[in-house]
N, C-alpha and C positions, 0 to 999 in steps of 0.2 A: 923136674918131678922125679927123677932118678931116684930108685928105692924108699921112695914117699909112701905110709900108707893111707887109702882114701877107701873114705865108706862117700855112698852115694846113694841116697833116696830115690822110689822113683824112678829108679835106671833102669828097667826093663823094656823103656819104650822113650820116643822123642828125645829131647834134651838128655836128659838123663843117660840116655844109652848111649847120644853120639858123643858126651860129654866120658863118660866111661870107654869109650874106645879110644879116644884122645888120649887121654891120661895116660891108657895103660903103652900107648904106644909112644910117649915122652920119657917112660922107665917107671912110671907107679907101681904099685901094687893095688887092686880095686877091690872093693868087698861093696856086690851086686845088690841092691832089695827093689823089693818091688810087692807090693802087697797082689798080683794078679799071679797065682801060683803058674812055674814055669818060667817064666819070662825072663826073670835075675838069670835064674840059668843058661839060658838061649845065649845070653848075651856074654857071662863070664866063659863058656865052652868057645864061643866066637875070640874071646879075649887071648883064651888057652892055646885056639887052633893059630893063631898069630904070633903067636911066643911068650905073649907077656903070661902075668902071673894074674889070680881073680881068685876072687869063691864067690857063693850066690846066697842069699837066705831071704827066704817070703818074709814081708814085714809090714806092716801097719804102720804108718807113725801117729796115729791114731792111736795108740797104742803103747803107755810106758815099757811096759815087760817087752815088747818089742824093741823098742829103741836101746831097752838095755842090752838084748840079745845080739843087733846090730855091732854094738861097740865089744861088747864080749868076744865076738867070733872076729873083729878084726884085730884083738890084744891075743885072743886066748891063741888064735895060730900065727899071726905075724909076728907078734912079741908091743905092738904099740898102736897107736894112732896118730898121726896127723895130721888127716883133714877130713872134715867131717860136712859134707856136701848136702842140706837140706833141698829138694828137689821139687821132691814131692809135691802135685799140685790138683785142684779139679776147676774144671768151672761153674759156671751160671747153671744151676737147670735149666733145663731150653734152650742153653747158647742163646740166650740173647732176646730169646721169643717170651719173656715171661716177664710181665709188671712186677715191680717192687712192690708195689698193691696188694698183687695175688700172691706171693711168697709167703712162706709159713717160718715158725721159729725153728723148726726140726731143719730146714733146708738151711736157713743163717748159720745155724748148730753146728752143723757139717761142713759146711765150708770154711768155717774160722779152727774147727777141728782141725783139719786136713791144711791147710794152708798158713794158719800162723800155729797153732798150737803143735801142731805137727813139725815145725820147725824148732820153737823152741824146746819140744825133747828131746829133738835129735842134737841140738847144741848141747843143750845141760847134760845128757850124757856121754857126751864127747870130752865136755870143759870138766865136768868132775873128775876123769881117768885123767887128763893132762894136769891136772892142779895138785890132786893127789900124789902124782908121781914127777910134778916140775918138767914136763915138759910142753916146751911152746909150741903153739898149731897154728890155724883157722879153720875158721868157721864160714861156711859160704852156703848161702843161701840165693835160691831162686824166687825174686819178686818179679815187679810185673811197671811198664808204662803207666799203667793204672792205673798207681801208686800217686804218680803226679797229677794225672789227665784221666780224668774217668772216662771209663769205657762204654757207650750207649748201648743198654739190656742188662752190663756188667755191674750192679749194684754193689752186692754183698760182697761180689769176688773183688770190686775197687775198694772196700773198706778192708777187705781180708790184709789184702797187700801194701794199702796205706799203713795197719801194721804192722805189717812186716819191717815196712824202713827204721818204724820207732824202733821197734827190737835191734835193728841191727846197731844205731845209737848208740842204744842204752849196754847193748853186750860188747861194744867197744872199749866203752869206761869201764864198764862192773868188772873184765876178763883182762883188759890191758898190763897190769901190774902183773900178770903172770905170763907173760909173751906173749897170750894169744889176743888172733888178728879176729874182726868180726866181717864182714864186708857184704853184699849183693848184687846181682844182675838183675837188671832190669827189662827183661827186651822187649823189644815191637813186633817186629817185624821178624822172618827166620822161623816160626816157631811149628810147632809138631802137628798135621794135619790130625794125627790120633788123641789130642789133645778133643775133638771135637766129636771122636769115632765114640762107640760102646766098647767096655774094657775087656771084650773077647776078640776085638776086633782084631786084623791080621796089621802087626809089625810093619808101619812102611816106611820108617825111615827117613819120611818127604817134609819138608815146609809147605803152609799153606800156598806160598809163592809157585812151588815148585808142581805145583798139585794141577794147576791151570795156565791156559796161554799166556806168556807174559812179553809184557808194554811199559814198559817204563814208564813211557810217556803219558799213560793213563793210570798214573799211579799217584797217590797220597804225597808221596814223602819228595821231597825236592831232588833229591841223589838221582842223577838218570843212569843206570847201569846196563849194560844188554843182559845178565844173569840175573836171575831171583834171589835175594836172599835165602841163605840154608843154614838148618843147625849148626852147622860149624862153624857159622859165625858169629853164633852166640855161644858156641862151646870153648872158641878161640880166648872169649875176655873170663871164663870161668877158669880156664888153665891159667891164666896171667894172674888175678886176683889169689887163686890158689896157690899160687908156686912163691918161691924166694925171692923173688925178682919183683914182686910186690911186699917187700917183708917190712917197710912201716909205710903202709896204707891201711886202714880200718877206720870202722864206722862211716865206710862210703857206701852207697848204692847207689850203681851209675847202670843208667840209657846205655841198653845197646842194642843195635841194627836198628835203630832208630829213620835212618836214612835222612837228616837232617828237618824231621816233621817236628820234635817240637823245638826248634829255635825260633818258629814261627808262632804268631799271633792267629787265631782264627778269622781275626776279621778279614785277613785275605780269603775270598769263597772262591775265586777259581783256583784249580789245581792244576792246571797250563798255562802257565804261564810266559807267553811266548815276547819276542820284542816287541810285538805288537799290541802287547794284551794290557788292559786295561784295570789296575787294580782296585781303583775307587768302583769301579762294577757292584751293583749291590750292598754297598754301602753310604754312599752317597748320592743322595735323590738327584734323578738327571738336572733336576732346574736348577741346583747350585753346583755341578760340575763344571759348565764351560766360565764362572768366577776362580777355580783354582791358576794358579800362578804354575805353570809347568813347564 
């Protein structure tokens, strides 16, 4: 990523920020937003106090004239763009506590705002300065497991992000003849306890994982690890996807920190599965179990 420049959505906090301190400390240049005034700053001063290079600017990507100002202020002082990091994300109202039932259209509004339309302005005005001036990028965006596997209470945010993959598609083809790459992350698991918090909340840097005791062995995903997954594990496949080293791969959106949960089927119900443990459990009525052939 050496002398690369990267704008990044959303970097003021989780992904986003530890995704912006990666970068900048593989040789990027970062240009910080974050619509929760402060924060871009926090983090490009953090960038500055480390050697690398940054600037910060509050932005919306709700927001056209935002998005334009984004890419403005990483041409008008860098001299160009090269990678234009859509990040930006919210959830569920109620995280998860709120019927699809009781959702209103102002709340749908907003989350397809900020989560897919929010992306594609930050592309479109990335891909118009690279098209207009011939030079090739990427485009990277932050989608969701979702996306594949809906997430229970996650309605609107699973169809947000179900979009998203189509965008990434479709701006693979529509951008490809001008070098630019389109691509996505996907993650599970790793992701930003502030994602959860209220948007004044304090900076913690942590994954859900990393937030609480952790057990492997009483965990979801098959992977037994002694550490929790952490954003830099999903900021790891965003530097890959971003950099040269991915430079014809597009229109993918791949699973990351997955921990090997979806290669599985649901109909396995335990989540220990130990030598001993019993997969037809719950799936198959006891009285036609001891006829299986095992």
């Amino acid at each position: 990523m050496k002398d690369k420049i990267v704008a990044i959505t959303g970097s003021g906090s989780g992904l986003g920020r530890e995704g912006a301190l990666l970068f900048a400390s593989e040789g990027a240049t970062v240009v910080v937003s974050d619509v929760v005034s402060g924060r871009a700053q926090a983090v490009a001063k953090e960038i500055i106090e480390k050697g690398g290079t940054a600037s910060a600017i509050d932005a919306d990507v709700r927001s056209e004239a935002d998005m334009s100002a984004l890419v403005s202020t990483a041409v008008d002082t860098y001299g160009r763009i090269d990678v234009m990091w859509a990040n930006a994300g919210i959830p569920e109202p109620g995280f998860g506590m709120q019927p699809l039932a009781e959702s209103s259209l102002d709340e749908w509004n907003n989350i397809f705002a900020v989560n897919t339309t929010g992306i594609y302005l930050a592309w479109r005005q990335a891909a118009r300065w690279m098209i207009a001036n011939s030079k090739p990028g990427a485009l990277l965006a932050t989608s969701s497991a979702s996306a594949y596997n809906a997430y229970p209470g996650f309605p609107m945010y699973t169809a947000s992000k179900a979009a998203v993959n189509g965008l990434v598609r479709a701006a693979s083809l529509e951008f490809g003849k001008f070098g630019i790459r389109a691509n996505a992350l996907c993650p599970t698991h790793g992701m930003s306890i502030n994602f959860a918090l209220p948007s004044d909340a304090d900076v913690l840097g942590k994954s859900y994982e990393e937030m609480q005791p952790w057990d492997p062995d009483h965990r979801a995903m098959p992977l037994r690890l002694d550490e929790p997954p952490v954003l830099r594990d999903n900021a790891n496949l965003a530097l890959f996807l971003a950099s040269d080293e991915a430079r014809y791969m597009s229109g993918q959106s791949i699973q990351s920190v997955d921990g090997g949960q979806f290669a599985r089927t649901s109909i396995i119900f335990p989540s220990d599965l130990g030598e001993s443990a019993d997969i037809t459990s719950g799936s198959i009525p006891d009285k036609f179990r001891d006829q299986i052939d095992r």
